[in-house]
C-alpha positions in Angstrom: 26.2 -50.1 -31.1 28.6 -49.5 -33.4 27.3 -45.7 -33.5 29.2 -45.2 -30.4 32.5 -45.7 -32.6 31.8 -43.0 -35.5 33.0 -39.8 -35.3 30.3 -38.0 -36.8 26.8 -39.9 -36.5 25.3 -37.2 -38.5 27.4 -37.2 -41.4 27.9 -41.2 -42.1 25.1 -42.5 -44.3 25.0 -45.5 -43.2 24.6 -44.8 -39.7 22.2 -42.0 -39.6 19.1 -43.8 -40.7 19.8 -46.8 -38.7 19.5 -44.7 -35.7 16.5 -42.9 -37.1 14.8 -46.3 -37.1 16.4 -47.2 -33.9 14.7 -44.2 -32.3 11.0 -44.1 -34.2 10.7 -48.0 -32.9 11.4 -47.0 -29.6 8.8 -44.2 -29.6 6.7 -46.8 -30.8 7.5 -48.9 -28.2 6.3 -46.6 -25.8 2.9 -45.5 -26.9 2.5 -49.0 -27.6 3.5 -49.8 -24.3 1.4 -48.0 -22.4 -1.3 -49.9 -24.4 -0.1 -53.2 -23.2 -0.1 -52.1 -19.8 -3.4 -50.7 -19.7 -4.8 -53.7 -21.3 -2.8 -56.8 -19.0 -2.0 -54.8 -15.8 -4.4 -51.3 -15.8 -3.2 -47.9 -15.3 -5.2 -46.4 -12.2 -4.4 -47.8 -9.1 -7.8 -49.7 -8.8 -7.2 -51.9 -12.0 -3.7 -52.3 -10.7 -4.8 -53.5 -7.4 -7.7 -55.1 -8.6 -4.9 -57.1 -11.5 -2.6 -57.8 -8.7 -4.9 -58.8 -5.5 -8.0 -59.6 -7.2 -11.6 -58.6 -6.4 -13.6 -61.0 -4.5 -16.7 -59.0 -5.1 -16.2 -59.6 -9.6 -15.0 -62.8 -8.5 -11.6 -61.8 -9.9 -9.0 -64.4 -8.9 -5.5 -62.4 -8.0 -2.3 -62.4 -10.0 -0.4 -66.3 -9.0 2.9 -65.5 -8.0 4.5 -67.5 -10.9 2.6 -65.1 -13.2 3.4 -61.9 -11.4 7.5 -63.1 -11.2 8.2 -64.1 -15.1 5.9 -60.7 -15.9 8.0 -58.5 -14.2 11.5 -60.6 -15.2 10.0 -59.5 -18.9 9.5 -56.0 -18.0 12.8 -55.8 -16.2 14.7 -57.0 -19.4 12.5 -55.0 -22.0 13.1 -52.0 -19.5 17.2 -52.4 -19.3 17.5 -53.1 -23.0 15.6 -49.8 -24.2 17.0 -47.3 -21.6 20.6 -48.6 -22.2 20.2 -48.4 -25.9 18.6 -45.0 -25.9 20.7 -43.4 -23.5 23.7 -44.6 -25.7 22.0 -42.7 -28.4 21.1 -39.8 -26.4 24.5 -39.1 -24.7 26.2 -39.4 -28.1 24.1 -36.8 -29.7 23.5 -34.7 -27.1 26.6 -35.0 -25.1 27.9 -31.4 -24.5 24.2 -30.1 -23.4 24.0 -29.4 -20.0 21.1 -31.3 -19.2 22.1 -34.5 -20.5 23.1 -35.9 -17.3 20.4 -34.6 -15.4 17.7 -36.0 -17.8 19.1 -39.0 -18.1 19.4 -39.9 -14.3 16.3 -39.6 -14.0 15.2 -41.8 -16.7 17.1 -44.3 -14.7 16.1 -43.7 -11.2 12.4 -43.7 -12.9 12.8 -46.8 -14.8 14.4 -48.7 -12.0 11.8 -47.6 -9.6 9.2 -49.3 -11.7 9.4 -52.8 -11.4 11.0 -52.4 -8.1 7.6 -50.2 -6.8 5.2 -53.1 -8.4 7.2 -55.6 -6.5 6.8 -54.2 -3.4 3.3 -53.6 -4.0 2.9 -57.2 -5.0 4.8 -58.3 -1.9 4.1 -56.0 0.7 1.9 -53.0 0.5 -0.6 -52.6 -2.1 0.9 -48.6 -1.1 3.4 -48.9 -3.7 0.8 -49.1 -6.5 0.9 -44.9 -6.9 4.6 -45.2 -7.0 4.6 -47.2 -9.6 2.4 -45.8 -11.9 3.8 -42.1 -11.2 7.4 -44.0 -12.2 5.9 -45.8 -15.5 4.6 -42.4 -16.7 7.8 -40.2 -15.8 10.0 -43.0 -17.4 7.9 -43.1 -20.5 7.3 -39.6 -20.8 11.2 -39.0 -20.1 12.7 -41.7 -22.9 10.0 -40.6 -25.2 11.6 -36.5 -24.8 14.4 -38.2 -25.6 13.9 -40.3 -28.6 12.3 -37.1 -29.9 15.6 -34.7 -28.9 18.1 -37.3 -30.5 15.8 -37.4 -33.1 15.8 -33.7 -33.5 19.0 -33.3 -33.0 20.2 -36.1 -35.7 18.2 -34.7 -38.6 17.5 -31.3 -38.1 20.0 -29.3 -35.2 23.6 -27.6 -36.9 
């Protein structure tokens, strides 16, 4: 994090392509994550359900609780790592736009509304299934914008 201690990001050349790695492997994290997901969890609220609850019909067995728990302690720290670290990028670069705050609140209400919407739909109503998957895509389409802004903004903006 030492970026958050440099005057100019965009002028120190050691710097500037650290964070342009920092932010292409987070893009790639998320197109790669929603991969993941689809593939382990599902991304319609029938696999989801079907993932979490199983089917007795397929003779699916549901998600054990053990499972479900350490899966969403992953995703909770994977999640908290990558927003922190991006929005330190994002606020550095971008700081004086106006909607800097405004974007990245809701990255964070988004990505904290994620694993908290599949827990409740683990625990109490399988209800919260379209919250969840409306939160994954806003929070992925949301960070992505903003790798791609800081990105812009590092390399090509005056």
């Amino acid at each position: 994090m030492r970026f958050t201690l440099i005057k100019n990001v965009k002028q120190d050349k050691g710097m500037k392509p650290l964070l342009n790695g920092l932010l292409i492997f987070i893009m790639l994290y998320l197109i790669f994550d929603i991969f993941v997901k689809n593939h382990t969890l599902g991304l319609s609220i029938h696999t989801v359900s079907t993932t979490l609850f199983g089917n007795a019909d397929e003779f699916l067995d549901p998600m054990n609780k053990s499972v479900f728990l350490e899966f969403i302690h992953i995703q909770i720290f994977f999640l908290m790592m990558l927003l922190l670290t991006l929005s330190a990028v994002f606020i550095r670069l971008l700081y004086k736009k106006q909607n800097t705050i405004l974007i990245m609140n809701l990255l964070m209400v988004f990505g904290i509304l994620c694993p908290i919407a599949l827990t409740a739909a683990y625990f109490y109503s399988a209800e919260f299934i379209g919250i969840y998957l409306v939160c994954f895509f806003s929070w992925h389409v949301i960070a992505f914008y903003m790798a791609l802004k800081s990105l812009w903004e590092l390399n090509f903006a005056e």
